[in-house]
Biotite code that builds the C-alpha atoms (Angstrom):
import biotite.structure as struc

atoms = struc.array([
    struc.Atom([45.663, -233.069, -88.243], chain_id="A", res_id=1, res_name="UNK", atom_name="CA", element="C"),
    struc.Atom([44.671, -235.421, -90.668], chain_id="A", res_id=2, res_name="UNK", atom_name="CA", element="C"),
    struc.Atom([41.562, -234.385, -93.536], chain_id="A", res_id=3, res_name="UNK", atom_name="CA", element="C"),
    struc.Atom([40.323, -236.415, -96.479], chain_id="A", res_id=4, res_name="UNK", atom_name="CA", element="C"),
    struc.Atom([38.377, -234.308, -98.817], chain_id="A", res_id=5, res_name="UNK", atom_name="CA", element="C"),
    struc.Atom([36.301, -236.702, -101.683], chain_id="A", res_id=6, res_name="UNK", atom_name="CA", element="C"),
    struc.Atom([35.007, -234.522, -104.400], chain_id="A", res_id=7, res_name="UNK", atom_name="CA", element="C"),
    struc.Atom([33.312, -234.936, -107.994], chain_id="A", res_id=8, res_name="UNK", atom_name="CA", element="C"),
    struc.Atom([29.634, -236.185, -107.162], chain_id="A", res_id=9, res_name="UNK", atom_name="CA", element="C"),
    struc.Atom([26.712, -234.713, -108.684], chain_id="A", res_id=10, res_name="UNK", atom_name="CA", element="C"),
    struc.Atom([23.545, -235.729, -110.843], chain_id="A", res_id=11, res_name="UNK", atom_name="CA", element="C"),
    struc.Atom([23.758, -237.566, -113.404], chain_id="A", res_id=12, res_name="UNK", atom_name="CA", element="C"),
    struc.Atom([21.297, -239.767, -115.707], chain_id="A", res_id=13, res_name="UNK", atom_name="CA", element="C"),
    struc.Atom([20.989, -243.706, -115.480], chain_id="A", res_id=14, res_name="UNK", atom_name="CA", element="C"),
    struc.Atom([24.134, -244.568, -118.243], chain_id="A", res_id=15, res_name="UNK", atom_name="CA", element="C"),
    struc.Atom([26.589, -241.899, -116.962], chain_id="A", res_id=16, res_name="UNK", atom_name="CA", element="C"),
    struc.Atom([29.651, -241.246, -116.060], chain_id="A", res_id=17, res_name="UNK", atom_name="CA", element="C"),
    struc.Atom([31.291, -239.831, -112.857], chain_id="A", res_id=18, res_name="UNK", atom_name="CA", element="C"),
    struc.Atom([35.010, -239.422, -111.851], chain_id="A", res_id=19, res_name="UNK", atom_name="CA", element="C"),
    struc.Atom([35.190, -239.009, -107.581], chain_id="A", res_id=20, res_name="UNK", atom_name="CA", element="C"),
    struc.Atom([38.263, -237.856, -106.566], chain_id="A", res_id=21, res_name="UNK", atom_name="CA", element="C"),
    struc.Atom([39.868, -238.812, -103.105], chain_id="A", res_id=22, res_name="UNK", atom_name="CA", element="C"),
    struc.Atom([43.298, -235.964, -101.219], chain_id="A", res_id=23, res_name="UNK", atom_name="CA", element="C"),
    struc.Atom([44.157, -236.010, -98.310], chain_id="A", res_id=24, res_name="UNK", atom_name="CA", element="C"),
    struc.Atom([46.282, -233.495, -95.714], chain_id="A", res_id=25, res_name="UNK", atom_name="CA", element="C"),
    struc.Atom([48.801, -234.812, -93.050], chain_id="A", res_id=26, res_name="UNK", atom_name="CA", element="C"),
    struc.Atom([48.768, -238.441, -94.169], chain_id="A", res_id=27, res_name="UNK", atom_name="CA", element="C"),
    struc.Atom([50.553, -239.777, -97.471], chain_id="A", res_id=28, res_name="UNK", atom_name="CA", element="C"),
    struc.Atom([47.375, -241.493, -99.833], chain_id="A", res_id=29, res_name="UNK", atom_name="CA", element="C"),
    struc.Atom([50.204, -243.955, -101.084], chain_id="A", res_id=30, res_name="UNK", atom_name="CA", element="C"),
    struc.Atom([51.010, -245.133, -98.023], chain_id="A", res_id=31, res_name="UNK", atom_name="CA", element="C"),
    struc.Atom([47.249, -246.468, -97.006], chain_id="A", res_id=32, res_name="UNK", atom_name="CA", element="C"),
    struc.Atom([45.090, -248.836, -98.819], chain_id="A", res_id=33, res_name="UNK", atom_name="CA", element="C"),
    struc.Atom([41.506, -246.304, -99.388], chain_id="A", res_id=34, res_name="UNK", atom_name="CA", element="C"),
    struc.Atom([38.240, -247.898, -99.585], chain_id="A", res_id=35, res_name="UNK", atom_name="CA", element="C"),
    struc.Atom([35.943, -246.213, -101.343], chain_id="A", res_id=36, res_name="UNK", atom_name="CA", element="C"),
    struc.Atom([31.703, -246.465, -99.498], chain_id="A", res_id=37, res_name="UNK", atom_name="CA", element="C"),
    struc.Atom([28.477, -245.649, -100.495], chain_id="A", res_id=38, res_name="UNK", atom_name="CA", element="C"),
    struc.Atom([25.735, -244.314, -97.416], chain_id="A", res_id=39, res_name="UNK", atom_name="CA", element="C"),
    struc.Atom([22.188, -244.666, -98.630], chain_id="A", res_id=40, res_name="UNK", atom_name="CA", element="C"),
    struc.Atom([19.571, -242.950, -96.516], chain_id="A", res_id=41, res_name="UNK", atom_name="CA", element="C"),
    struc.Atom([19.098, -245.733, -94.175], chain_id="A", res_id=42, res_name="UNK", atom_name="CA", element="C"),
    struc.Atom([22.828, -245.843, -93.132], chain_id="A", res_id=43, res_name="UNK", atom_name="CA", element="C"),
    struc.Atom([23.734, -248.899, -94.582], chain_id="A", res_id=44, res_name="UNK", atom_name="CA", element="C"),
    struc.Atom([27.669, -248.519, -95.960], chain_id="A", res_id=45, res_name="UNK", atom_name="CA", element="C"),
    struc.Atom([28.077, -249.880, -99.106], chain_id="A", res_id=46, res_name="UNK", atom_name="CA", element="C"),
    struc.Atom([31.914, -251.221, -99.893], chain_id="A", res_id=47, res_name="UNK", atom_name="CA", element="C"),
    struc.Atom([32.244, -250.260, -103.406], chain_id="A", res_id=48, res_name="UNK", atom_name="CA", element="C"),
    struc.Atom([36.187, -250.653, -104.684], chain_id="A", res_id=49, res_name="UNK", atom_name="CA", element="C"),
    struc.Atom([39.631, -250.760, -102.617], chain_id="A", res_id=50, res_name="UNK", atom_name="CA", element="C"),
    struc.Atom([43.001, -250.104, -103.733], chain_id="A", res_id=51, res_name="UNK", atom_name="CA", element="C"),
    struc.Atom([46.706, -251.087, -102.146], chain_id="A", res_id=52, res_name="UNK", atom_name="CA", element="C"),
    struc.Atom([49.258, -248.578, -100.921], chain_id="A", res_id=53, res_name="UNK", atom_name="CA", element="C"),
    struc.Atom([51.095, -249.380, -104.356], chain_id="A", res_id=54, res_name="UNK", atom_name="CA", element="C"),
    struc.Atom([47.993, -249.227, -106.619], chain_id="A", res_id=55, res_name="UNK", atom_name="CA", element="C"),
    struc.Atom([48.760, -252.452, -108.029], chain_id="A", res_id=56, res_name="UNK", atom_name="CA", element="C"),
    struc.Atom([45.935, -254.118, -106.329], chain_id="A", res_id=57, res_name="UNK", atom_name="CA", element="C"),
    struc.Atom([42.038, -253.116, -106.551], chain_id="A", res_id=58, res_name="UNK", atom_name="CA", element="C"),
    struc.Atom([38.917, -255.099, -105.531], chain_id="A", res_id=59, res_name="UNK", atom_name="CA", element="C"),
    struc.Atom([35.743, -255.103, -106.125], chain_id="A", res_id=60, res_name="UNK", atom_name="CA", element="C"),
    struc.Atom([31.786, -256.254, -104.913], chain_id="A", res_id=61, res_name="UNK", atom_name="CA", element="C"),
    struc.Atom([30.347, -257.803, -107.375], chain_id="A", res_id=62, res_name="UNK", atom_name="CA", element="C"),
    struc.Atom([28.254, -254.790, -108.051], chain_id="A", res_id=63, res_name="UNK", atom_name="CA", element="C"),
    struc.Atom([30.875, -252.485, -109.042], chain_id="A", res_id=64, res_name="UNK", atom_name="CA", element="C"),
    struc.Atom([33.193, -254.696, -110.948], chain_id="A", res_id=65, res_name="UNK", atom_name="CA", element="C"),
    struc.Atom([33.272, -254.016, -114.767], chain_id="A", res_id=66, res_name="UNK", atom_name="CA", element="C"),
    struc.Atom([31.913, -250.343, -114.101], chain_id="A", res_id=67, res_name="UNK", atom_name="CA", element="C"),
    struc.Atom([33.880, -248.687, -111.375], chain_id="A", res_id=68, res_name="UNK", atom_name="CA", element="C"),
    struc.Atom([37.888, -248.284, -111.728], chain_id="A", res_id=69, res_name="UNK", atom_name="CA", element="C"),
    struc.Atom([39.906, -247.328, -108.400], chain_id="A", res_id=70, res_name="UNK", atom_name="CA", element="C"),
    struc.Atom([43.244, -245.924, -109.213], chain_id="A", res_id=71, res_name="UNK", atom_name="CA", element="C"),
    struc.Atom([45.878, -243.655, -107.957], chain_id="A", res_id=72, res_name="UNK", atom_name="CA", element="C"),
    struc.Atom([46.633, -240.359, -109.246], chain_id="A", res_id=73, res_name="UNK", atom_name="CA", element="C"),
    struc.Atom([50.671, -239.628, -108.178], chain_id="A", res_id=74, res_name="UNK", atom_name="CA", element="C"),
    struc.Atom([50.757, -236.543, -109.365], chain_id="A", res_id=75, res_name="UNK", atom_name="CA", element="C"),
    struc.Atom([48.041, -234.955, -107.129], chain_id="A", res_id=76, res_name="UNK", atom_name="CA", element="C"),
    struc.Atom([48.622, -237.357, -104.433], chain_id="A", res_id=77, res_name="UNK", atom_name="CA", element="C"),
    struc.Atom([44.924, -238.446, -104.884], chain_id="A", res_id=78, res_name="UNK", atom_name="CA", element="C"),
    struc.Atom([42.871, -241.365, -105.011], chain_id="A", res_id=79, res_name="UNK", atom_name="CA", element="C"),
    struc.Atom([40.227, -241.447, -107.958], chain_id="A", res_id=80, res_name="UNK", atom_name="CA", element="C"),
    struc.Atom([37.253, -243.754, -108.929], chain_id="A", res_id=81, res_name="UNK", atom_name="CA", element="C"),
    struc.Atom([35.591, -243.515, -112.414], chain_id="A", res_id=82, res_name="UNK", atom_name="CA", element="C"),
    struc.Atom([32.104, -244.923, -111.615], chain_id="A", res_id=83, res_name="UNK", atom_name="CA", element="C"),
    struc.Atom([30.381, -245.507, -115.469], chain_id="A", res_id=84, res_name="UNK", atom_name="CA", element="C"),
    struc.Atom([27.088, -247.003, -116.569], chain_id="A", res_id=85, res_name="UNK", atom_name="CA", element="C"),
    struc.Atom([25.780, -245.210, -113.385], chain_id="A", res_id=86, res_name="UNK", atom_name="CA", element="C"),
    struc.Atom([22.487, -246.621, -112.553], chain_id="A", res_id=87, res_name="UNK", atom_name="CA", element="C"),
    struc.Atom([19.889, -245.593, -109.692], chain_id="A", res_id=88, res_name="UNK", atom_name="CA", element="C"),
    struc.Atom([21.041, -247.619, -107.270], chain_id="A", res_id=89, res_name="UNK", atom_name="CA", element="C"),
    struc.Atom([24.633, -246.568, -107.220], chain_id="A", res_id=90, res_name="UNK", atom_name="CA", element="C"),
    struc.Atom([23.005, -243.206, -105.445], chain_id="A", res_id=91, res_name="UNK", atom_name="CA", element="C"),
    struc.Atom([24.359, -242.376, -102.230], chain_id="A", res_id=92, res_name="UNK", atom_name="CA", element="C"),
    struc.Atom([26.701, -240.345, -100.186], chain_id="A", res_id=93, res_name="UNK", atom_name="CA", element="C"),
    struc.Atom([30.231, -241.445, -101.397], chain_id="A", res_id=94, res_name="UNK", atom_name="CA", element="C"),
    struc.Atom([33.418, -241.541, -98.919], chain_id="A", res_id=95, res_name="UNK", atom_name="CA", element="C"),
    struc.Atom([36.651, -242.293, -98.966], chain_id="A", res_id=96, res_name="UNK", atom_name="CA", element="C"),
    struc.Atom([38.741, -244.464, -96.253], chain_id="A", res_id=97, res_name="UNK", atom_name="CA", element="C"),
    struc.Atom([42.135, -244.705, -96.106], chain_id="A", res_id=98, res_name="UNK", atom_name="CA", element="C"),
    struc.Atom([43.445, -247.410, -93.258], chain_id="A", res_id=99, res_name="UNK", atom_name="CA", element="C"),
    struc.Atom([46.228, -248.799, -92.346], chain_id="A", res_id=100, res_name="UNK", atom_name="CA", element="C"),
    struc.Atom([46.590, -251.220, -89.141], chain_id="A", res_id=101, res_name="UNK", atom_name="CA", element="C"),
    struc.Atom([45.093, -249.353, -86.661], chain_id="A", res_id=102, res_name="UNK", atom_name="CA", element="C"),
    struc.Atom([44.701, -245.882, -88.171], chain_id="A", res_id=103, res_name="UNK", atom_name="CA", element="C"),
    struc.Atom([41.290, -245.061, -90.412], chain_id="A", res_id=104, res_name="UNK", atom_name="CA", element="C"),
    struc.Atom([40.191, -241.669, -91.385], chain_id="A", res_id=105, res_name="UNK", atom_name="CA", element="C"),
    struc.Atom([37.164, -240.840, -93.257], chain_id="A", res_id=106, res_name="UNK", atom_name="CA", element="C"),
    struc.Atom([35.903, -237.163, -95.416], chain_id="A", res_id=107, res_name="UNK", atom_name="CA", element="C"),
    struc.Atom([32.990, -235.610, -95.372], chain_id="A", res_id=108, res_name="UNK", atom_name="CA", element="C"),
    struc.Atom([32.194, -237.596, -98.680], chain_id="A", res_id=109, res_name="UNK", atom_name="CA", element="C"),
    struc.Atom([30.070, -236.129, -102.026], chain_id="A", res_id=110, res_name="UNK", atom_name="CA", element="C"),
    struc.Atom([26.630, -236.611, -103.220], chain_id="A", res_id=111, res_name="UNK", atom_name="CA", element="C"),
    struc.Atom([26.111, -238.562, -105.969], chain_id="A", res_id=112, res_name="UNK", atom_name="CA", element="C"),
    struc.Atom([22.383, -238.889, -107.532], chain_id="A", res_id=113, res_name="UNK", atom_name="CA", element="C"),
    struc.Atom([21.792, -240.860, -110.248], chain_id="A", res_id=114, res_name="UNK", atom_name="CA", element="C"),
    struc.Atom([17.981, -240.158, -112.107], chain_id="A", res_id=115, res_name="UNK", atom_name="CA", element="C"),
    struc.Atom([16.520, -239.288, -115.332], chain_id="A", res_id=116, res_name="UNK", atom_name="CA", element="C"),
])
């Protein structure tokens, strides 16, 4: 049984920092690409940074790029994204997404708030 577990949100003020943190159980992380989403209260899903199997590649939306950083952490087999000069619309429910071909599994995702 496969579970992805995303950690590290919380509240933080407009200007922050936040490091999410992406593990997973019964699937290798390095051997998916993992998007990385934002839910905001109306349901939309936000795309907000991807990374290749090999961590050599990352993309961005224009909104994210120059403040969020996708990268791979080997040694705990995790998936991480620094998010910095949070601002209040980067608020949101953030998951994690690994896929590959026909297989895509999804956490429960963590809370980030962003407000003075």
């Amino acid at each position: 049984q496969v579970q992805v577990v995303e950690s590290g949100g919380g509240l933080v003020q407009p200007g922050g920092s936040l490091r999410l943190s992406c593990t997973a159980s019964g699937i290798r992380l390095d051997d998916y690409f993992v998007n990385w989403y934002r839910i905001i209260p109306d349901e939309q899903r936000l795309w907000v940074a991807t990374i290749s199997g090999s961590g050599t590649d990352t993309y961005y939306p224009d909104s994210t790029k120059g403040r969020f950083t996708v990268s791979r952490d080997s040694a705990k087999s995790a998936v991480t994204l620094q998010m910095n000069n949070l601002k209040p619309e980067d608020a949101g429910i953030y998951f994690c997404n690994p896929y590959r071909d026909n297989s895509n599994y999804w956490g429960q995702g963590t809370q980030v708030t962003v407000s003075s």
